[in-house]
C-alpha positions in Angstrom: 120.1 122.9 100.9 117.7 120.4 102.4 117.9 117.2 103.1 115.2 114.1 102.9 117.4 112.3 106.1 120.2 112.3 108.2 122.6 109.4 109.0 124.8 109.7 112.3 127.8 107.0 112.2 131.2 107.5 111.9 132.2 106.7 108.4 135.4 107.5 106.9 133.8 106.9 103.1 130.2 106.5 103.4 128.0 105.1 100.3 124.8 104.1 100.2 122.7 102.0 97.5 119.3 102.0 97.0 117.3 98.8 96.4 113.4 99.1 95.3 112.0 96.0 97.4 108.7 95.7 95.0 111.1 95.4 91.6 114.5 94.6 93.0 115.5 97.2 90.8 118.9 99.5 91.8 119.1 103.1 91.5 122.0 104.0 89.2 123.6 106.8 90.5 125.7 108.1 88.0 122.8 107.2 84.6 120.2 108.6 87.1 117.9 105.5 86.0 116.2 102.0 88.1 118.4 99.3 86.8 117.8 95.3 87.4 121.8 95.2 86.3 123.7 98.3 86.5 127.4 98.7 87.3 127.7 98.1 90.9 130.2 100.9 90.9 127.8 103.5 89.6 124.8 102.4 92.1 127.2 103.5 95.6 126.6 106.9 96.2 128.8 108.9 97.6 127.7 110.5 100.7 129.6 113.1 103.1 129.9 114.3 106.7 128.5 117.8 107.3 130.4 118.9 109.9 127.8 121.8 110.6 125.2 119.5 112.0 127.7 116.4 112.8 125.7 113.9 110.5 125.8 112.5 107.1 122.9 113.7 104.5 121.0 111.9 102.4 119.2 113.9 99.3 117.2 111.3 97.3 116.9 111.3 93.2 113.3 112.7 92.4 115.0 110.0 88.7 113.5 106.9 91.3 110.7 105.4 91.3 107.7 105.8 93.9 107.8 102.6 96.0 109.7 101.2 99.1 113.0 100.9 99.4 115.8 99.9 101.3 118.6 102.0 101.8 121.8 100.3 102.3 124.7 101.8 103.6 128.4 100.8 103.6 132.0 102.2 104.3 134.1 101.5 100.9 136.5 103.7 99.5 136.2 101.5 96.4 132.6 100.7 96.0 132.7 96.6 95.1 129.8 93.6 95.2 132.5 92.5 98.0 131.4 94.8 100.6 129.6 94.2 103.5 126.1 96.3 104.7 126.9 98.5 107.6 122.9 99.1 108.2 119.9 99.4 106.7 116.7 101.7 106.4 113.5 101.1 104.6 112.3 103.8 102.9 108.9 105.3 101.1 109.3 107.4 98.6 106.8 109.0 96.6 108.9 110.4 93.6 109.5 113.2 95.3 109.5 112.9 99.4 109.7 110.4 101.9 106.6 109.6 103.7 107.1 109.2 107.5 110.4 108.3 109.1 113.0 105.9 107.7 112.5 102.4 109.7 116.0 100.2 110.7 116.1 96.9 109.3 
């Protein structure tokens, strides 16, 4: 499998929302569609550890938009509204790859 990025923190229930800075829209996850109001549940992807390479992957949805985004990542077992950003990247996507490296915020 590949993977557009990798994440190395030490998470014990990693998520990570995506927020399209040019529309403020949010991917939905779980409908696969750019949302000004989804579910906040349903935008918290679930990531995991690989163990293999001792990082977290990040696959992105070739469902979003092109545009930039930032990619916000938390630890939550229970995705909520109520949790607080662990860190960010921005991100450009085409569609269907990133272009360049992901960039801290």
């Amino acid at each position: 499998m590949s993977y557009d990025f990798l994440i190395f923190r030490t998470y014990t229930n990693p998520v990570v929302r995506l927020v399209r800075i040019q529309t403020g829209k949010v991917f939905d996850d779980v409908n696969q569609v750019m949302s000004f109001a989804p579910t906040w549940a349903d935008t918290a992807k679930a990531l995991s550890k690989d163990t293999n390479i001792g990082g977290i992957p990040v696959k992105l949805s070739e469902n979003m938009d092109g545009g930039e985004y930032d990619a916000l990542f938390y630890d939550s077992a229970s995705p909520a509204s109520s949790d607080v950003v662990d860190f960010g990247l921005r991100l450009h996507w085409t569609g269907k790859q990133l272009l360049g490296l992901p960039i801290a915020l």
